[in-house]
C-alpha positions as a Markdown table, in Angstrom:
| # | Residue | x | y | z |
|---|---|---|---|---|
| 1 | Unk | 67.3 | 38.9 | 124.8 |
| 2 | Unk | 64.1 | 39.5 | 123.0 |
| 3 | Unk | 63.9 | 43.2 | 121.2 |
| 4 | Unk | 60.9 | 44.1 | 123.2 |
| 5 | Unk | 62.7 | 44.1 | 126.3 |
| 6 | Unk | 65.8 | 46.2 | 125.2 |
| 7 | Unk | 63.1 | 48.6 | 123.3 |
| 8 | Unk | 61.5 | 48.8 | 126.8 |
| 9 | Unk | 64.8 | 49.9 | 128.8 |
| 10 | Unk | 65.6 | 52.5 | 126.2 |
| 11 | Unk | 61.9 | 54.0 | 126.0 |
| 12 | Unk | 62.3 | 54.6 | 129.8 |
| 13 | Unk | 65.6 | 56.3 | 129.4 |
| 14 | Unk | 63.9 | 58.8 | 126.6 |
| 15 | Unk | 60.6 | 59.5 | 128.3 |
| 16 | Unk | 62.4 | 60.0 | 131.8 |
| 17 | Unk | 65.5 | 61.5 | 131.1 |
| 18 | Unk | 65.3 | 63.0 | 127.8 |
| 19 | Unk | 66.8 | 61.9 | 123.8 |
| 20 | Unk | 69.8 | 63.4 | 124.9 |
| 21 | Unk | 70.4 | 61.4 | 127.9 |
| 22 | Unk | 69.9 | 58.2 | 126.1 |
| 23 | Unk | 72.4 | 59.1 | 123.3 |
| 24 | Unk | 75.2 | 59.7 | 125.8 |
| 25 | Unk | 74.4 | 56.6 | 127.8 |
| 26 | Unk | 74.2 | 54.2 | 124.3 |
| 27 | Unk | 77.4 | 56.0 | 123.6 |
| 28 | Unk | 78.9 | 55.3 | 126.4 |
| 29 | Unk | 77.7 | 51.6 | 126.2 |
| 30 | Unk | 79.3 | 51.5 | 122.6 |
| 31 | Unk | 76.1 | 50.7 | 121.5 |
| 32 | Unk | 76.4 | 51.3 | 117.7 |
| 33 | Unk | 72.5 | 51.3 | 116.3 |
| 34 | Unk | 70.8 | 54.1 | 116.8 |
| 35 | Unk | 67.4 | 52.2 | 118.7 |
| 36 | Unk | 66.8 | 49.4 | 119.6 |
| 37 | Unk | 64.2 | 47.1 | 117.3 |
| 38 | Unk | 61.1 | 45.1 | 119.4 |
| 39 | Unk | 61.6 | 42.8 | 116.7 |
| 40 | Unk | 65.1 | 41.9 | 116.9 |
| 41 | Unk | 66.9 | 39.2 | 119.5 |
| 42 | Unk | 69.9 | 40.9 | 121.5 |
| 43 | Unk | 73.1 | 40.0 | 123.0 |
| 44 | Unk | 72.1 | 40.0 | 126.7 |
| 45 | Unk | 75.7 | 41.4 | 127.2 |
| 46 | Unk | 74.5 | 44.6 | 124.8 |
| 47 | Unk | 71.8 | 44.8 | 127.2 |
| 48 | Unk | 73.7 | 45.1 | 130.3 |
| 49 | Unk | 76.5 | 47.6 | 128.7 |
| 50 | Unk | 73.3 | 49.9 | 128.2 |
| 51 | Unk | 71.9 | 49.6 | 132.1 |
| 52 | Unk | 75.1 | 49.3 | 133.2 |
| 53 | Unk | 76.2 | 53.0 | 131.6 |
| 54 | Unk | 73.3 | 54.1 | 132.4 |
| 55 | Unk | 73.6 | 53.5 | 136.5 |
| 56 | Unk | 76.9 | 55.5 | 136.0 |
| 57 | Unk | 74.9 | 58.6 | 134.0 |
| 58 | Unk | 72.6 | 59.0 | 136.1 |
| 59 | Unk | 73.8 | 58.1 | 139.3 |
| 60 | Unk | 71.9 | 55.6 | 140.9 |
| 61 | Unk | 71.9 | 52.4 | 142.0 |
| 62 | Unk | 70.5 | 49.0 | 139.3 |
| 63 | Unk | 68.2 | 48.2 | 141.5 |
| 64 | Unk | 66.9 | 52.0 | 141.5 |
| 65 | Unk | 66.6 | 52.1 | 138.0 |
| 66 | Unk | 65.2 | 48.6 | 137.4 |
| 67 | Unk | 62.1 | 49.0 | 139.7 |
| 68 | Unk | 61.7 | 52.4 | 137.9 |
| 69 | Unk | 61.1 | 50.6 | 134.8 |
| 70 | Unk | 58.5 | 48.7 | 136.4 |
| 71 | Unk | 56.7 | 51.9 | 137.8 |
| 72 | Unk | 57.0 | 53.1 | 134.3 |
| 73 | Unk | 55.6 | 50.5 | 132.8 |
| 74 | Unk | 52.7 | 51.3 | 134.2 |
| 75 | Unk | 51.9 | 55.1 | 134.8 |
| 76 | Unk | 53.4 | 56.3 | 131.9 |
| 77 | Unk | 50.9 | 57.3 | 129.3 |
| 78 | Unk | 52.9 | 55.7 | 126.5 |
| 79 | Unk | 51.5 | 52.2 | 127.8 |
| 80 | Unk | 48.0 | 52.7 | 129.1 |
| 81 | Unk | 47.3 | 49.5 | 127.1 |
| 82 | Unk | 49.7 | 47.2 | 129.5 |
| 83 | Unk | 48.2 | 49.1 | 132.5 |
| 84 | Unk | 44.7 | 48.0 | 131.0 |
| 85 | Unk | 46.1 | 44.6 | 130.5 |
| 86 | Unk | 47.4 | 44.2 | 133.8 |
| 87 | Unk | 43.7 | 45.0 | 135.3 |
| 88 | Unk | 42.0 | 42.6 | 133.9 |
| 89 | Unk | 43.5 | 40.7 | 136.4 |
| 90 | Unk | 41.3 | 41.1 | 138.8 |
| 91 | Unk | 38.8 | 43.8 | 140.8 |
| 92 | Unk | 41.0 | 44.6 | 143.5 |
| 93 | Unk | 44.6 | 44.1 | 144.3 |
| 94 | Unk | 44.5 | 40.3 | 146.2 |
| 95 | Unk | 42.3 | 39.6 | 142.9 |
| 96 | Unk | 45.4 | 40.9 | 140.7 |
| 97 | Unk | 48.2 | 39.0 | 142.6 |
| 98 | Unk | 46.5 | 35.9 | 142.6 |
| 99 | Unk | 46.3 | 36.5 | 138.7 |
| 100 | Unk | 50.5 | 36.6 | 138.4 |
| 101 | Unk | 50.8 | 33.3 | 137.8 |
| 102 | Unk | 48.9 | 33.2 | 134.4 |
| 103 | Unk | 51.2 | 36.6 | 133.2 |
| 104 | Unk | 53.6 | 34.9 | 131.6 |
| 105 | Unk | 51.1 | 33.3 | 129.1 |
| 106 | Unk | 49.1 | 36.4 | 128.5 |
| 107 | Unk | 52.0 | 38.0 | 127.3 |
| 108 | Unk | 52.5 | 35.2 | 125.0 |
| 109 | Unk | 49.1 | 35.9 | 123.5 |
| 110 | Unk | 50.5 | 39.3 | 123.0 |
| 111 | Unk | 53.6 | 38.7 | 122.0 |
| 112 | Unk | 53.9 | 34.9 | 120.5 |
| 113 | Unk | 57.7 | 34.9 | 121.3 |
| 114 | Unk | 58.2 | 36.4 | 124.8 |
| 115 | Unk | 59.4 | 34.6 | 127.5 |
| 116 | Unk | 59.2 | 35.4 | 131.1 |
| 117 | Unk | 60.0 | 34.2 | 133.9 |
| 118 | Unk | 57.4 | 31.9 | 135.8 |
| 119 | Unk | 55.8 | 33.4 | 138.9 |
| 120 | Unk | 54.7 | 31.0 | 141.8 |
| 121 | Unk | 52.2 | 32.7 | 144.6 |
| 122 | Unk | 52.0 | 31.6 | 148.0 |
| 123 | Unk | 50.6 | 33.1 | 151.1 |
| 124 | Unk | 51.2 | 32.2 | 154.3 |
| 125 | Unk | 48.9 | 34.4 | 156.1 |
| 126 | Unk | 46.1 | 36.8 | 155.4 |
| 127 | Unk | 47.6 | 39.7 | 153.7 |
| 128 | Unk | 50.8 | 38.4 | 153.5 |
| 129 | Unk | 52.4 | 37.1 | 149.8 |
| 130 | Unk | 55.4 | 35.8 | 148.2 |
| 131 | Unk | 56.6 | 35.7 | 144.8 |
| 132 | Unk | 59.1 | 33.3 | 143.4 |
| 133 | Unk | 60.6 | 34.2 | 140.0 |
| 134 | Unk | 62.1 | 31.0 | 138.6 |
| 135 | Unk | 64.3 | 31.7 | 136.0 |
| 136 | Unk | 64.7 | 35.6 | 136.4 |
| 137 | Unk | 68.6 | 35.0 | 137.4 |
| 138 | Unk | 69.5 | 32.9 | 134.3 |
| 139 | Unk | 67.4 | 33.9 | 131.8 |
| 140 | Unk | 66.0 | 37.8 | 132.6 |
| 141 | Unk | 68.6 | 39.4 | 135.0 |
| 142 | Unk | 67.0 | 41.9 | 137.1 |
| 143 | Unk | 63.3 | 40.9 | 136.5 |
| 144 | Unk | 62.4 | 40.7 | 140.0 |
| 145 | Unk | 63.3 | 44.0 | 140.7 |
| 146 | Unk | 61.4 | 45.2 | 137.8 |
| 147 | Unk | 58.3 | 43.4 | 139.2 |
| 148 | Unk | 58.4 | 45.2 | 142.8 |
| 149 | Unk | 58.1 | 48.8 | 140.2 |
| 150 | Unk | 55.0 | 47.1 | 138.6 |
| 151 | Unk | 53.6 | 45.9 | 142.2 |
| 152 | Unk | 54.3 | 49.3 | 143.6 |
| 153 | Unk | 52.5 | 50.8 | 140.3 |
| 154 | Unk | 49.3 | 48.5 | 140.5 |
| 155 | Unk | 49.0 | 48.9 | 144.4 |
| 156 | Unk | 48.6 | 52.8 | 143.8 |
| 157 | Unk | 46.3 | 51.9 | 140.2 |
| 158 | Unk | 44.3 | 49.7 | 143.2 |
| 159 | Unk | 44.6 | 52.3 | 145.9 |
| 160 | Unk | 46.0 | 49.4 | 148.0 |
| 161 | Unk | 48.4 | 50.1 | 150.7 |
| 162 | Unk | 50.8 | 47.4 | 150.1 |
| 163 | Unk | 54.5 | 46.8 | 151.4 |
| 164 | Unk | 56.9 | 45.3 | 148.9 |
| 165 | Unk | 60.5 | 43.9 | 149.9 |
| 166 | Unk | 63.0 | 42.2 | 147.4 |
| 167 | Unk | 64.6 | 39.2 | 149.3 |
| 168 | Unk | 67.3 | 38.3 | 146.8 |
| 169 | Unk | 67.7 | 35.1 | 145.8 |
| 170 | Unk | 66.6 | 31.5 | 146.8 |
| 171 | Unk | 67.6 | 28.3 | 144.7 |
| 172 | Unk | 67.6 | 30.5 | 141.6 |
| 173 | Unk | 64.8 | 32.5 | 142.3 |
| 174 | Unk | 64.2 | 35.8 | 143.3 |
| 175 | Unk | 61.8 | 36.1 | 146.1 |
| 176 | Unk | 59.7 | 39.2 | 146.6 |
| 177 | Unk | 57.8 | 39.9 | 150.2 |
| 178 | Unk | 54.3 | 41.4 | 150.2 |
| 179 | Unk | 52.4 | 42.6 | 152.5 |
| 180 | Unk | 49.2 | 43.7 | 152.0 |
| 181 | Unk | 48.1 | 46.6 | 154.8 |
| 182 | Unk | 44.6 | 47.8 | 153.3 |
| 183 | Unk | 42.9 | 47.0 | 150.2 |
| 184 | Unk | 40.9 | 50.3 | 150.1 |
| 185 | Unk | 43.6 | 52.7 | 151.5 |
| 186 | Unk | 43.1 | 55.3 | 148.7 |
| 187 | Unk | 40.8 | 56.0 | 145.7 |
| 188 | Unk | 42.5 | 54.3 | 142.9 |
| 189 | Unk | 42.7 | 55.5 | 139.5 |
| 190 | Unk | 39.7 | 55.5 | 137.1 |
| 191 | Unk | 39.4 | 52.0 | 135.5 |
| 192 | Unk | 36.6 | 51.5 | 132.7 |
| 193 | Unk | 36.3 | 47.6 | 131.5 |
| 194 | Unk | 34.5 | 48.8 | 128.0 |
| 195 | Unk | 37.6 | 50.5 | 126.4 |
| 196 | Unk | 40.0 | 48.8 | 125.7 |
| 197 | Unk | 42.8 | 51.1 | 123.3 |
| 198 | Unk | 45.2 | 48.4 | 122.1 |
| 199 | Unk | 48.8 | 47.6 | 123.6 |
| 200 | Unk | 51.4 | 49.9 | 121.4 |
| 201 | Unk | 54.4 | 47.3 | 120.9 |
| 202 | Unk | 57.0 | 49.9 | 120.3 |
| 203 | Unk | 56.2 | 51.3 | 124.2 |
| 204 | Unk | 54.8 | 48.1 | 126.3 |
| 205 | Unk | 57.7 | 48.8 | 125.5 |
């Protein structure tokens, strides 16, 4: 599993739940090093000790913690520059879904060597979305549930009211359920196309 993605998971733990927190759950994980490095390739098993110890620390459920990422991703200030990058996808939230298709090669113009999983977008009514996930299950386990966070997050960014449902699985891809209520529900957060800080690795991430 590519560094960036384990760096991610444990820079959630820190900023949410504190240095201390994130020692006892790599301790419990018998994870050795004392971070994870962006730039390193990981066991996907190491990976999975870590999430999994931390679903018993702090009590809640995978799927809890993995959309929490998401959200994170997001709305924490730490990664402005992925929230940035994220809305240049479009000028309001339809706009931005009909961008997920093309995500998985921006990130590889951000970084050259990250894979994930390919999205498909179809809608089979007005206001109402799917998202397949090929390849989440094999290759980025709990992906899709990471992705309903980052809806969730850039619904709110939008000020969309939007419903988001995680259908499981369907021939190897996870399926996610949107429906979009109302575009213009809420005032979104401010979003100024001239400045544009750089994406900090160790945190988009």
């Amino acid at each position: 599993m590519h560094g960036l993605i384990a760096r991610t998971l444990q820079c959630f733990l820190q900023d949410t739940y504190g240095q201390s927190a994130w020692q006892e759950i790599a301790r419990r994980a018998e994870f050795d090093a004392t971070d994870f490095e962006a730039m390193l390739d990981y066991d996907t098993r190491i990976v999975e000790q870590v999430l999994d110890s931390a679903v018993l620390r702090l009590d809640k459920p995978r799927e809890a913690i993995l959309e929490d990422i998401g959200t994170y991703l997001i709305t924490h200030p730490n990664n402005e520059g992925l929230r940035r990058l994220m809305r240049y996808g479009g000028v309001d939230f339809i706009d931005f879904l009909h961008s997920l298709e093309d995500l998985p090669g921006r990130a590889r113009l951000t970084v050259a060597d990250l894979e994930l999983p390919e999205l498909e977008l179809t809608d089979s009514s007005p206001g109402q979305f799917l998202i397949s996930c090929h390849g989440s299950l094999r290759d980025l386990p709990g992906f899709g549930h990471v992705l309903v966070g980052v809806l969730r997050a850039m619904a709110d960014d939008y000020g969309a009211l939007v419903i988001l449902d995680h259908r499981g699985a369907l021939d190897g891809a996870e399926i996610i359920d949107i429906t979009v209520v109302e575009t213009d529900f809420a005032e979104g957060r401010d979003f100024d196309l001239a400045a544009a800080p750089p994406i900090r690795r160790e945190a988009a991430s």
